[in-house]
Structure formats: structure tokens, C-alpha cells
N, CA, C and O atoms as a GROMACS GRO file, in nm:
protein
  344
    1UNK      N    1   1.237  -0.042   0.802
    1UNK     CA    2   1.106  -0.053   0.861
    1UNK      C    3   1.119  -0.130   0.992
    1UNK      O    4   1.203  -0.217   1.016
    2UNK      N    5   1.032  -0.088   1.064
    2UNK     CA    6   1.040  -0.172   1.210
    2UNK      C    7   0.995  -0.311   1.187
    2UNK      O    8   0.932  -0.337   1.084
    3UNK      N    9   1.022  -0.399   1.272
    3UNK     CA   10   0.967  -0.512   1.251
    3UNK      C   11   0.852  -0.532   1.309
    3UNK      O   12   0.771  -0.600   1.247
    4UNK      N   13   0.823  -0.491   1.413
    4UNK     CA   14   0.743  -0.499   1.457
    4UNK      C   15   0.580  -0.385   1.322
    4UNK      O   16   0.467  -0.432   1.304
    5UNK      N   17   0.616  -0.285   1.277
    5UNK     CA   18   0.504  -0.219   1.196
    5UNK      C   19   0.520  -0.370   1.066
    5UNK      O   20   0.419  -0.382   0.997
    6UNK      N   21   0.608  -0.452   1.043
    6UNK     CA   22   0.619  -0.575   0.956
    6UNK      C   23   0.520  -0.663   1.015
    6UNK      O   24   0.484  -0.764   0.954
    7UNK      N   25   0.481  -0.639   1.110
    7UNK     CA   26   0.412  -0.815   1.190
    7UNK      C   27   0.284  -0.728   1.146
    7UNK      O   28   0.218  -0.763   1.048
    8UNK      N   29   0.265  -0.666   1.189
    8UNK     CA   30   0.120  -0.563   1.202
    8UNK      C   31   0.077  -0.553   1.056
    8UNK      O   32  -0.042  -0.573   1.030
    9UNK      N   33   0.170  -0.521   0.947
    9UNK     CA   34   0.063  -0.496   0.837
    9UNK      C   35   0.055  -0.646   0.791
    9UNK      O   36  -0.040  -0.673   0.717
   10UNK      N   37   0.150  -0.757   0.829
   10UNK     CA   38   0.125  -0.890   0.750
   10UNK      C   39  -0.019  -0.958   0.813
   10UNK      O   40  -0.094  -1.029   0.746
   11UNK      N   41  -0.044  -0.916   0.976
   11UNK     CA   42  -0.159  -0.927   1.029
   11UNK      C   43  -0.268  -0.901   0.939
   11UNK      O   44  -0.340  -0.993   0.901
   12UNK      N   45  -0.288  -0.768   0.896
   12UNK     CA   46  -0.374  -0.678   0.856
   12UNK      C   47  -0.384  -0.728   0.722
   12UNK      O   48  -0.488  -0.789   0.699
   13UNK      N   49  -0.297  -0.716   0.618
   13UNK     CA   50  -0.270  -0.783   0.482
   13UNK      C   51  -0.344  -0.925   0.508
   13UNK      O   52  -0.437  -0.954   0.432
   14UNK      N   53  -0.306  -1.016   0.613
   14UNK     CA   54  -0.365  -1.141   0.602
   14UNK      C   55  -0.507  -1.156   0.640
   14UNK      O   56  -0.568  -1.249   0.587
   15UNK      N   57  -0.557  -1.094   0.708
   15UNK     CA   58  -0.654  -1.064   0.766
   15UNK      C   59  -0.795  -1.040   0.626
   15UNK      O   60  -0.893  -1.105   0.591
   16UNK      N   61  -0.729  -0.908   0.581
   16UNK     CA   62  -0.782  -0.867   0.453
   16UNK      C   63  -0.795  -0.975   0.368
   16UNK      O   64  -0.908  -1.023   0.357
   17UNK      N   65  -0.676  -1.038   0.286
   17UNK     CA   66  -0.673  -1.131   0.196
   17UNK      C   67  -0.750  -1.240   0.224
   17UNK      O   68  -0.854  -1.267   0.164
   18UNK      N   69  -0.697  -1.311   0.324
   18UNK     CA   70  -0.843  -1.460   0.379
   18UNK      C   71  -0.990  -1.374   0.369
   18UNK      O   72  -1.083  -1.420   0.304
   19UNK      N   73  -0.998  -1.284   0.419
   19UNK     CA   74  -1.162  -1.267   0.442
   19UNK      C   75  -1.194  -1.236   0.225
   19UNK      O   76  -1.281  -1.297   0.164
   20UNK      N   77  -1.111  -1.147   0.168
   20UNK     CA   78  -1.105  -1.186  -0.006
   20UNK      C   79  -1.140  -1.296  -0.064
   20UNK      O   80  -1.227  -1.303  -0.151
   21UNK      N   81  -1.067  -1.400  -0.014
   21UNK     CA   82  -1.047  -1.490  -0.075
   21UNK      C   83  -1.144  -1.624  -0.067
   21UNK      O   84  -1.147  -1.683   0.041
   22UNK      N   85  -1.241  -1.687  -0.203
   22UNK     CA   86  -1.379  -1.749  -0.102
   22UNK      C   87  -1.281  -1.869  -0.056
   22UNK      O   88  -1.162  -1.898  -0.070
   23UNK      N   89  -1.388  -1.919   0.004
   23UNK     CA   90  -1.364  -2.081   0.044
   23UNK      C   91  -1.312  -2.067   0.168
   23UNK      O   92  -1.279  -1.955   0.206
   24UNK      N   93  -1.293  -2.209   0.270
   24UNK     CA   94  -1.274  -2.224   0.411
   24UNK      C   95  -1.128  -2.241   0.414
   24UNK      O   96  -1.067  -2.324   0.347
   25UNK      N   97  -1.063  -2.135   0.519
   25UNK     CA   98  -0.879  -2.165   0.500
   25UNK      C   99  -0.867  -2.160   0.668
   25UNK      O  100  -0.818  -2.068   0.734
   26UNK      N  101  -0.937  -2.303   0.727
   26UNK     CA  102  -0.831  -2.288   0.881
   26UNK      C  103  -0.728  -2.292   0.876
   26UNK      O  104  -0.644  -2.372   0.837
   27UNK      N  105  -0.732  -2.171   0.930
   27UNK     CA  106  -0.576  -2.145   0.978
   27UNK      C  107  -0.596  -2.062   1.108
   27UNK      O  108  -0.700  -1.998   1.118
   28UNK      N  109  -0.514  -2.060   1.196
   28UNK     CA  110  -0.470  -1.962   1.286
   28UNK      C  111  -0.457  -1.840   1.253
   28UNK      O  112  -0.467  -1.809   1.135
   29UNK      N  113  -0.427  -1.729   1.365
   29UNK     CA  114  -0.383  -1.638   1.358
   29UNK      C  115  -0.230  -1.658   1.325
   29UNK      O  116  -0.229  -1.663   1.202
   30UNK      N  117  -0.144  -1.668   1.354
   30UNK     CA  118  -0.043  -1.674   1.327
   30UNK      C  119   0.013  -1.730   1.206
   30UNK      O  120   0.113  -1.678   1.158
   31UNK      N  121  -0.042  -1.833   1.152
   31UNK     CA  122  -0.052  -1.885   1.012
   31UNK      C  123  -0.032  -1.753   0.935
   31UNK      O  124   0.066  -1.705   0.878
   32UNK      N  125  -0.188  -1.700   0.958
   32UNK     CA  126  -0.238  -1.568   0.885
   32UNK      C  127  -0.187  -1.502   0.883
   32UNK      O  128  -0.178  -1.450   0.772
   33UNK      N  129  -0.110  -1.442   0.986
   33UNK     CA  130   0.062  -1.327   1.003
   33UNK      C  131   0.107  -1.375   0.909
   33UNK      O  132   0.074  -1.329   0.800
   34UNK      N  133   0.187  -1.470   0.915
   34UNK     CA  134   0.284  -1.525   0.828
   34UNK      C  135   0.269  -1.505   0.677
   34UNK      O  136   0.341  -1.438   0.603
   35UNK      N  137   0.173  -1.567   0.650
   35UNK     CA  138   0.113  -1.601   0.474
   35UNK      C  139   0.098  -1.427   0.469
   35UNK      O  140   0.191  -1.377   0.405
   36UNK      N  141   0.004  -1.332   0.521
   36UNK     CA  142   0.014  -1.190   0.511
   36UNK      C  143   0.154  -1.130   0.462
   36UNK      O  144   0.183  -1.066   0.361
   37UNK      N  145   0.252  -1.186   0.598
   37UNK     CA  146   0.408  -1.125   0.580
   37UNK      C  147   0.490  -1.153   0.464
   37UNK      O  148   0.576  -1.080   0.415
   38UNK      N  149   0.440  -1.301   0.415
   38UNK     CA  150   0.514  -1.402   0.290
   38UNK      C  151   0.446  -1.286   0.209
   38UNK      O  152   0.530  -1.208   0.165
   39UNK      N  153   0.293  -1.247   0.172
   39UNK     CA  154   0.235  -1.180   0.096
   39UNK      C  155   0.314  -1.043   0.059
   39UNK      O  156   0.315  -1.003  -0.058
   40UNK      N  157   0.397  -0.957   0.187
   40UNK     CA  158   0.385  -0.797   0.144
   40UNK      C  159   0.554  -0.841   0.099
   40UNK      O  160   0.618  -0.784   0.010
   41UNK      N  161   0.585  -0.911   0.151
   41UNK     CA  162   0.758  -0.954   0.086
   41UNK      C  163   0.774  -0.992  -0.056
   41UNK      O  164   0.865  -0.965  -0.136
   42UNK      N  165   0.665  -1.060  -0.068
   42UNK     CA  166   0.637  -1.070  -0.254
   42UNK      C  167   0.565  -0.953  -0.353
   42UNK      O  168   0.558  -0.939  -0.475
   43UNK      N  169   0.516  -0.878  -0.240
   43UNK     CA  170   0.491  -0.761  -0.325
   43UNK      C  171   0.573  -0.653  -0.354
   43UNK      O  172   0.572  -0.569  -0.444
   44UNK      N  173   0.655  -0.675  -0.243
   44UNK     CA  174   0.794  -0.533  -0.233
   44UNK      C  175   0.900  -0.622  -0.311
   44UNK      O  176   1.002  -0.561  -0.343
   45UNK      N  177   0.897  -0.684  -0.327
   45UNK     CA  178   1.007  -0.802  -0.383
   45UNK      C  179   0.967  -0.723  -0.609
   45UNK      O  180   1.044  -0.684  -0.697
   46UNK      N  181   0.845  -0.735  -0.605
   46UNK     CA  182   0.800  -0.750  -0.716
   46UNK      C  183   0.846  -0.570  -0.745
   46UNK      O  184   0.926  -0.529  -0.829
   47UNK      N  185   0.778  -0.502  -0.662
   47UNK     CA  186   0.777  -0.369  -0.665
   47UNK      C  187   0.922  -0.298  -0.687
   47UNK      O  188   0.940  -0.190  -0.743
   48UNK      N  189   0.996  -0.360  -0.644
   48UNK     CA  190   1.150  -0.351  -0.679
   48UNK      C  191   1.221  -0.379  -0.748
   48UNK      O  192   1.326  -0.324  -0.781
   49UNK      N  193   1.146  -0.523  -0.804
   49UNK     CA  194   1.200  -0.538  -0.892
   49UNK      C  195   1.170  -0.469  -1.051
   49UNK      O  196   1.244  -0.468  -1.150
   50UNK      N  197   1.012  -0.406  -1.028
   50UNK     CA  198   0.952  -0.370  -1.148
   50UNK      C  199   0.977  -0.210  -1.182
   50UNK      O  200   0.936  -0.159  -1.286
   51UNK      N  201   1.043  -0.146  -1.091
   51UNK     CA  202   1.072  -0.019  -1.062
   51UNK      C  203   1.199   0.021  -1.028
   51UNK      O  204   1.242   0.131  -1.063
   52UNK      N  205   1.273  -0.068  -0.953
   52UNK     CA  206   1.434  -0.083  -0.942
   52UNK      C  207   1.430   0.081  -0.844
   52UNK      O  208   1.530   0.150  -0.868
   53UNK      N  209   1.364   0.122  -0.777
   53UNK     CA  210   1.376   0.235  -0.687
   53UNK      C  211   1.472   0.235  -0.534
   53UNK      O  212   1.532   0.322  -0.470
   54UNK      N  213   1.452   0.103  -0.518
   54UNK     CA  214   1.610   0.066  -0.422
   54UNK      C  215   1.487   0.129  -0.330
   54UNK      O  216   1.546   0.231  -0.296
   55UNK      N  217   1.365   0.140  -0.270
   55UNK     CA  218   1.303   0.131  -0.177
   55UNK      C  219   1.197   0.008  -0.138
   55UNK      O  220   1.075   0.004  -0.153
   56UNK      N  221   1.278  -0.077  -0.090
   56UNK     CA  222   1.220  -0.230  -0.061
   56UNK      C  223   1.138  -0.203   0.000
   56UNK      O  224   1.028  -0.206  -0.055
   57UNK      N  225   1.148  -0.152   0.179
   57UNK     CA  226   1.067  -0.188   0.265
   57UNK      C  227   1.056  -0.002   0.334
   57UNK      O  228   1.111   0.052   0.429
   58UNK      N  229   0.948   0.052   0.219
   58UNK     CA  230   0.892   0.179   0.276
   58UNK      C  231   0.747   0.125   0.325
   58UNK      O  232   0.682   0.032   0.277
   59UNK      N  233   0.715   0.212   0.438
   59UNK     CA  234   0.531   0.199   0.479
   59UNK      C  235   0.468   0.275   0.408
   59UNK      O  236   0.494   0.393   0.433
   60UNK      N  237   0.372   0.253   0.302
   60UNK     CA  238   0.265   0.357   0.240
   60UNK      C  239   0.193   0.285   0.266
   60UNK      O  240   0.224   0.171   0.300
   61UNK      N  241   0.034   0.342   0.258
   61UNK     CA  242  -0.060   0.338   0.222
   61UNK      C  243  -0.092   0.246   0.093
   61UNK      O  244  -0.192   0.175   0.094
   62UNK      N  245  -0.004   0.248  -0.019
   62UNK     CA  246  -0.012   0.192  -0.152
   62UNK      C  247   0.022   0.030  -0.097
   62UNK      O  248  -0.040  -0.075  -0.118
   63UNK      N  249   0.150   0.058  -0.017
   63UNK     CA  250   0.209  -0.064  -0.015
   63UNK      C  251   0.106  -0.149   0.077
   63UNK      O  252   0.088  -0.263   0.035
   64UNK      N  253   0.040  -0.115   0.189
   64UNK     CA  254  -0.073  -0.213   0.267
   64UNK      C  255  -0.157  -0.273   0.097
   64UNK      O  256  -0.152  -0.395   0.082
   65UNK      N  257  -0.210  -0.211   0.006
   65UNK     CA  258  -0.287  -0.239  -0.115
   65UNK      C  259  -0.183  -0.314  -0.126
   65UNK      O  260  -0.223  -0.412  -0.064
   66UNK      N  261  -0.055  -0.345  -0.167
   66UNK     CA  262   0.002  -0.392  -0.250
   66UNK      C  263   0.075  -0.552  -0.175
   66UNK      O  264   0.099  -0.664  -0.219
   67UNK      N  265   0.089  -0.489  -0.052
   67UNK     CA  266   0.082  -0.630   0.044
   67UNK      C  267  -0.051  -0.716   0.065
   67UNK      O  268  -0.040  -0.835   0.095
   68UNK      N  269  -0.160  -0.665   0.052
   68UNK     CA  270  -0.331  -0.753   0.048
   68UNK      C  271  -0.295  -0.813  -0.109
   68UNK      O  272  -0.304  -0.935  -0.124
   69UNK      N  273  -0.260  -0.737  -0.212
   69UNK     CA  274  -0.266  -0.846  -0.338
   69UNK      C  275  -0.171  -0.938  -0.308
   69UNK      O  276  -0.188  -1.060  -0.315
   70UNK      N  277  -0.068  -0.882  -0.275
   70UNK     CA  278   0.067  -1.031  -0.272
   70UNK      C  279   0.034  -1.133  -0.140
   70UNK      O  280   0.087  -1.244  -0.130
   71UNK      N  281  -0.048  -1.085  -0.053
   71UNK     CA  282  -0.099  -1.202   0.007
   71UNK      C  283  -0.221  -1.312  -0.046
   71UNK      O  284  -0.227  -1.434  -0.033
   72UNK      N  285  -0.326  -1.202  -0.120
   72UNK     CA  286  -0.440  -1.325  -0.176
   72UNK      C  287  -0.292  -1.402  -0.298
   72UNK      O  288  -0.339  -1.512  -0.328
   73UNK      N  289  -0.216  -1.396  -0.336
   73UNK     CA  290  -0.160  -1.437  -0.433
   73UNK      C  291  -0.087  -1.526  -0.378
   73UNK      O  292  -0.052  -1.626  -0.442
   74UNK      N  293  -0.048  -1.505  -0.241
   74UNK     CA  294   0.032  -1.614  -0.139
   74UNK      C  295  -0.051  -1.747  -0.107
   74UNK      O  296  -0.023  -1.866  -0.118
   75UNK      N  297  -0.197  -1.661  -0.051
   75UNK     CA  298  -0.364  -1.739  -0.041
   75UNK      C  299  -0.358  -1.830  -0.124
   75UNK      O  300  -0.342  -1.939  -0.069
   76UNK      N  301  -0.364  -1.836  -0.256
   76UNK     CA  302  -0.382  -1.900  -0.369
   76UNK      C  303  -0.313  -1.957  -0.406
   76UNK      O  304  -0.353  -2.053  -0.471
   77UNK      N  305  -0.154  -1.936  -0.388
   77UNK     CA  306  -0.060  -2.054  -0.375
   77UNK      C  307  -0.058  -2.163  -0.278
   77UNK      O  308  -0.035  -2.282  -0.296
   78UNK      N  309  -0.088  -2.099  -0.175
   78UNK     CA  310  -0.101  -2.206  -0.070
   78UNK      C  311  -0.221  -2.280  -0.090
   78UNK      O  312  -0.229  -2.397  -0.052
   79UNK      N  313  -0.308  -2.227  -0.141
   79UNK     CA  314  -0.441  -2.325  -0.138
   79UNK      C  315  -0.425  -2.425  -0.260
   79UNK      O  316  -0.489  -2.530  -0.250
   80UNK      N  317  -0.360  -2.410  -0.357
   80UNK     CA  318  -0.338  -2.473  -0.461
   80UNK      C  319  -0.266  -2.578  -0.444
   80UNK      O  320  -0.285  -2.682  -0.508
   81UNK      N  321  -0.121  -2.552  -0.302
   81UNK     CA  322  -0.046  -2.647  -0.296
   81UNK      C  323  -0.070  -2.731  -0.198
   81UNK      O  324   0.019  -2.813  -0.176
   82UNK      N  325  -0.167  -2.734  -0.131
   82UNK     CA  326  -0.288  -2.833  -0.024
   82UNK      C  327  -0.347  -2.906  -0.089
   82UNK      O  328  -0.350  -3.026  -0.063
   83UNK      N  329  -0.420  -2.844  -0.208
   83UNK     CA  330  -0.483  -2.905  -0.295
   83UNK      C  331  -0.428  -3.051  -0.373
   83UNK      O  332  -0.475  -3.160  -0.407
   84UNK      N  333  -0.336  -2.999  -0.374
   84UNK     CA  334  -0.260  -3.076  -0.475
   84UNK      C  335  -0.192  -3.220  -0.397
   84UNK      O  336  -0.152  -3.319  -0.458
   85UNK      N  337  -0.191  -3.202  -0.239
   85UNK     CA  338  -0.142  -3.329  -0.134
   85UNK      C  339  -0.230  -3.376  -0.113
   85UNK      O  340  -0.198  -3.490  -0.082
   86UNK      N  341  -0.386  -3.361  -0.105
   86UNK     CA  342  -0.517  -3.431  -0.045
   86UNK      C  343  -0.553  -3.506  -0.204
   86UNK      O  344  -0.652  -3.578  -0.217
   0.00000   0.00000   0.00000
């Protein structure tokens, strides 16, 4: 996969997931890339591992769905582990 179509759906994935997810999460844009990108890497991570298809990093349609869950799931780790320093 290009890296660059990688920045773009972790955008989009993050984008999606924060606006999901309630409550106030300043963050940046770039934050939001990131936690998005951490998001679709844990979903292809999972997806590979749960299927063993040896296709990590294909672009579907499924996989943007499947990168928005592994980001609110990134969301929720991270908010948990803020939580937990204040």
C-alpha cells in the first residue's frame, strides 16, 4: 500500500472515530492521523491475525470500516490512559 493512501485513510479513520466517540479529545490534526493510523494497524494486525490470509495492508472499503473500529478502540485506549495520569 502506498503510504501516502496510509496517511489519508488514518486521517479519515481518525476523523470518523473522534467525531464516534462522546466526550472532548483535544487533539490536533495530526494527533488524529496518528491515533487513526495506530487504529487501521490494529485492525489489519487483528485481521491477520484472525484469518492468517497473508494480506496485511490491502485498501477495501471493509478495511476503512475496520480501520474506524480499531481507531475508536485506539480512542478508548488512549482516553483511558489520560485518565488514569490526571
Amino acid at each position: 500500500m502506498n503510504i501516502l493512501a496510509f496517511i489519508v485513510i488514518g486521517l479519515v479513520a481518525g476523523l470518523i472515530a473522534r467525531a464516534l466517540v462522546p466526550g472532548t479529545r483535544p487533539m490536533g490534526l495530526i494527533r488524529c492521523t496518528l491515533l487513526g493510523m495506530a487504529g487501521s494497524l490494529v485492525a489489519g494486525s487483528f485481521h491477520s491475525l484472525l484469518f492468517g490470509n497473508g494480506q496485511f495492508l490491502v485498501l477495501r472499503p471493509s478495511g476503512l470500516i475496520a480501520s474506524v473500529i480499531g481507531a475508536i478502540v485506539v480512542f478508548l485506549l488512549f482516553g483511558a490512559s489520560r485518565a488514569q495520569r490526571v
